[in-house]
C-alpha positions as CSV (number, residue, x, y, z in Angstrom):
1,X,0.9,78.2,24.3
2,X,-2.6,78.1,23.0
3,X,-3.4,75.0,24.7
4,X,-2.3,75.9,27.8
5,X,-4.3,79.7,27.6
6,X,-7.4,77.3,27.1
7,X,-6.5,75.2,29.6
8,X,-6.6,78.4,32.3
9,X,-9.8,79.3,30.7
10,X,-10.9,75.6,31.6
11,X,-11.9,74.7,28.5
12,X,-11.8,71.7,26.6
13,X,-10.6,72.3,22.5
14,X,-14.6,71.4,21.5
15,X,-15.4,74.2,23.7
16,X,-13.0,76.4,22.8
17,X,-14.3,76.0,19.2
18,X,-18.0,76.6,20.0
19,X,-17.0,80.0,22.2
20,X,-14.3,81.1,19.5
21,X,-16.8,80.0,16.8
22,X,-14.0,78.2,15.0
23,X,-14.1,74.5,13.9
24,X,-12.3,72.0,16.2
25,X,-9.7,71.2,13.8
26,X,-8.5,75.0,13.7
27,X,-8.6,74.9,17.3
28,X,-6.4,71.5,17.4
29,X,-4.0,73.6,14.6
30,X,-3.3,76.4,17.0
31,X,-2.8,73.9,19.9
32,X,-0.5,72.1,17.9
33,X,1.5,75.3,17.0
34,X,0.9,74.4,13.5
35,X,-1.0,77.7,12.6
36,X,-0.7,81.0,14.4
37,X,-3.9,82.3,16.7
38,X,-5.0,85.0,15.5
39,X,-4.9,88.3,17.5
40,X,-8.3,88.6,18.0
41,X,-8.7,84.9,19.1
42,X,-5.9,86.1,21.9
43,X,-8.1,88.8,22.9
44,X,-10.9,87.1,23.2
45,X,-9.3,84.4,25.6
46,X,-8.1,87.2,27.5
47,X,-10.8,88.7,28.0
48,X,-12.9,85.5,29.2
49,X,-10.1,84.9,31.5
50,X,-10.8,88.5,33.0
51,X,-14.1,87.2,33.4
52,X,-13.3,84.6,35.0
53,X,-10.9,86.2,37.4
54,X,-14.3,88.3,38.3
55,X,-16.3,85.8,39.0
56,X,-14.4,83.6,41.3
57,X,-13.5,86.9,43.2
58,X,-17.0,87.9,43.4
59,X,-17.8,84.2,44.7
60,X,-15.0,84.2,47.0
61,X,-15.9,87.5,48.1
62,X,-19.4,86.0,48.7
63,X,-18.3,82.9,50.6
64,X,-15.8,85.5,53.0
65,X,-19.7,87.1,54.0
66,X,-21.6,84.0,54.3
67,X,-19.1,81.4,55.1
68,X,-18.1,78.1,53.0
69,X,-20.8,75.9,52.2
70,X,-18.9,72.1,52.4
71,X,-21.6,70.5,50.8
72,X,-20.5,72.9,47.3
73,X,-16.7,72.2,47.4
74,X,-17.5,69.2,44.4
75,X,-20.3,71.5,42.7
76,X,-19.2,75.2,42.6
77,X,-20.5,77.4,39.9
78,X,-19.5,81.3,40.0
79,X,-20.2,84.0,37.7
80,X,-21.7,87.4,38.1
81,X,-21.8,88.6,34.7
82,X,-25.2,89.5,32.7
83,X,-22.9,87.7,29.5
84,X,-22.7,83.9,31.3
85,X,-19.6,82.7,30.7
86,X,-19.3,78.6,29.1
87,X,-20.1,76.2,31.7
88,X,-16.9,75.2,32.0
89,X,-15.3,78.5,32.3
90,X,-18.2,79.1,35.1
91,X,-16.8,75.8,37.1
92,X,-13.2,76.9,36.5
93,X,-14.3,80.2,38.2
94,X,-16.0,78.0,40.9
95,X,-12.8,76.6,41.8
96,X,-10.3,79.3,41.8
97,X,-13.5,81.0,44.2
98,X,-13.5,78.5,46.6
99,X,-9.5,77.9,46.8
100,X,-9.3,81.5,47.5
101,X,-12.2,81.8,49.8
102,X,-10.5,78.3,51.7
103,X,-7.3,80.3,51.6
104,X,-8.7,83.7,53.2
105,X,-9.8,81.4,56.2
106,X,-6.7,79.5,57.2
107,X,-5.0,82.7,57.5
């Protein structure tokens, strides 16, 4: 399940083990279901995926005011958080913003 949480959070295991501050091999462990993740690593996750969630609905939220910039659909970045999220994470919410934002318009 691990893998899959990280996944959502879109990040890779090597950045899950610099934003968990773990080593990469703990973090292929839990993917592997070989050890159990820790509560506080769950919390963590779930809290960045709150994040997240935040940012792409503050960027889609944006894009619904001042329309859909085509030239961004490859190169989206969204957060709105004094705490930036991982680059990654920031994409992920990039994504999720403009799929929603895309959404909101065909309807």
């Amino acid at each position: 399940m691990f893998k899959f949480a990280i996944a959502a959070c879109g990040l890779s295991q090597s950045e899950a083990a610099a934003y968990l501050d773990v080593s990469i091999d703990t973090v292929k462990s839990w993917c592997s279901d070989r050890r159990p993740v820790p509560k506080g690593v769950w919390e963590m996750l779930a809290d960045l995926f709150q994040r997240i969630q935040d940012a792409a609905d503050f960027a889609a939220d944006h894009m619904a005011e001042n329309g859909i910039d085509p030239s961004a659909y490859s190169n989206l970045d969204a957060d709105n958080g004094q705490d930036p999220l991982p680059d990654s994470a920031a994409r992920m919410a990039g994504a999720m913003a403009l799929l929603m934002a895309i959404g909101d318009n065909a309807e």
